[in-house]
N, C-alpha and C positions, 0 to 999 in steps of 0.2 A: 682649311676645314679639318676638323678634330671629328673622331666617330668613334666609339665603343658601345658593345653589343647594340641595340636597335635604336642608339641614341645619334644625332650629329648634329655637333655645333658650327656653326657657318654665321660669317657675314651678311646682313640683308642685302639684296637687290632691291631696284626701283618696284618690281612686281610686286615683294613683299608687305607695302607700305600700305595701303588699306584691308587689309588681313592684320596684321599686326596692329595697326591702330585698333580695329574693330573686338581682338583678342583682348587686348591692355582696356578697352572703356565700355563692353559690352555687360559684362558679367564682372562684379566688381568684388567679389567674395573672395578674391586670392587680397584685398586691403586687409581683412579682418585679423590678418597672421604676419603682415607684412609690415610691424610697424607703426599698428593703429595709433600710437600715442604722438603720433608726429601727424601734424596735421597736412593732410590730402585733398584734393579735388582732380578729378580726369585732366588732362589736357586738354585743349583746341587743340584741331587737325594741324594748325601754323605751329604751336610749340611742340608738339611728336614732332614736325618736321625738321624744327632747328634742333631739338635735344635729344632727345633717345632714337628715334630713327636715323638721326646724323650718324651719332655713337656707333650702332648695329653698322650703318654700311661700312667705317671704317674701320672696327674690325678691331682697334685695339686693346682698350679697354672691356669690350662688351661685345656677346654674340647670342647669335638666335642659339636656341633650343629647339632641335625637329623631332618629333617623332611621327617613324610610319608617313614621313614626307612633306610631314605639317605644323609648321611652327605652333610651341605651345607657354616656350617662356623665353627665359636670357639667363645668360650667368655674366657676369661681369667683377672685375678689381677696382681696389682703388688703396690708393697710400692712406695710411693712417698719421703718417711721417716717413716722405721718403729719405730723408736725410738720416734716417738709420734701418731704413730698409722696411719698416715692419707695414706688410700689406693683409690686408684683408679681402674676402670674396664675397660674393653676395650673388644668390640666386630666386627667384620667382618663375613657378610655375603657373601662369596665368589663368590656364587651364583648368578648372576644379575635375573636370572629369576625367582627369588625367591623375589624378592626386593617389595617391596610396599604391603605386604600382613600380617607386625604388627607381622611378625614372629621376630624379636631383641626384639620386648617388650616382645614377651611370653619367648622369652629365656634371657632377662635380671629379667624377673620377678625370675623365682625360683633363677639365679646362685645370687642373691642380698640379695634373704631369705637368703639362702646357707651361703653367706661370714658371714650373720650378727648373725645367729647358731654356725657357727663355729671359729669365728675368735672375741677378745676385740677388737673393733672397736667402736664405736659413730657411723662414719663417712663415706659413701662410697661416691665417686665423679666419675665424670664423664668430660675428657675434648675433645671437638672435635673443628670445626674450621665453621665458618660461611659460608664455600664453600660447606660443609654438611646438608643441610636443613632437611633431612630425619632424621639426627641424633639427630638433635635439638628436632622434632618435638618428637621421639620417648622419652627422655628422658624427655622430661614432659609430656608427656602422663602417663610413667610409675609413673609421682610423685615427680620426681624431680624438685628440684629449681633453678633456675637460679641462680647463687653465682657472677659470675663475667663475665665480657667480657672486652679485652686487645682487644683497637680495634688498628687494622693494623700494627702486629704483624706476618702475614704471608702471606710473600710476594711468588704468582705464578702464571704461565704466563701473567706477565707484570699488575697483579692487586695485591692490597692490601685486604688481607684477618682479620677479627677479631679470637682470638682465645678465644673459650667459655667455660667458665668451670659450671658446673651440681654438683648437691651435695643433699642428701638424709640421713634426720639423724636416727639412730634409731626407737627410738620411732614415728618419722613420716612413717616411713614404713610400720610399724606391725598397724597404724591406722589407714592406707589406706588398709592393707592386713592383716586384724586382723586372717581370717583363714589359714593362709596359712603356720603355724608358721610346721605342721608335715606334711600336704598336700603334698608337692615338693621332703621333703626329702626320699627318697628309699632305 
């Protein structure tokens, strides 16, 4: 369990598992920032059960977002190529009512210490899409750099979209957040 100011990220339990399904396929407005250009439909209850619910209970990869006691997204990694280390993050906050309130920066803060504790990395990135303004702003907030932007690269409804990529090195992390190296972790 990872927790900074009124955020915590945690593994799912079995309890979780129709709450989160109902989160992720109720209200589907966190799709329209998430990627729209890749084509989507909700899960069945059986594929949450073998894929992202799987994912969540074990913790590796991918964990709940709580806030105030109630899950509301995930942040999660993944290799872009691990054979040279360079990983990326990704988070969703499912929750639209939840949105605009700096809760992705408190949950990217720790899971960023987290990867950079636990994993030979340099490097963590971040890429999202120029139809995401919330997501831009949030990654430099937290510290990140701008590395690149591929402008009109994604194309959706009938406009051209830039896709931006974010990146945060080591040693620039722990000197933005020189405390927080045992803080987060639990």
């Amino acid at each position: 369990m990872l927790e900074y100011q009124e955020v915590t990220l945690r593994k799912a339990t079995p309890d979780d598992k129709e709450t989160l399904f109902h989160l992720i396929t109720e209200n589907q407005e966190w799709t329209r920032f998430n990627g729209p250009y890749f084509p989507y439909s909700p899960p069945t209850p059986d594929e949450f059960q073998t894929g992202l619910f799987e994912r969540l209970q074990q913790g590796d990869d991918t964990l709940i977002i709580e806030y105030n006691h109630t899950p509301i997204g995930t942040v999660s990694y993944y290799w872009e190529d691990k054979r040279t280390r360079w990983l990326e993050v990704g988070i969703v906050v499912y929750s639209h009512n939840q949105w605009g309130k700096g809760l992705g920066r408190k949950a990217l803060i720790p899971w960023i210490t987290h990867l950079f504790h636990t994993l030979e990395i340099a490097r963590v990135g971040l890429t999202t899409w120029s139809g995401n303004p919330r997501m831009m702003v949030c990654a430099e907030a937290i510290g990140m750099k701008l590395e690149a932007r591929l402008r009109k690269v994604r194309y959706y409804n009938e406009h051209y979209y830039d896709s931006v990529k974010f990146g945060v090195l080591r040693e620039e992390w722990f000197k933005k957040y020189p405390n927080l190296s045992e803080k987060v972790v639990k």
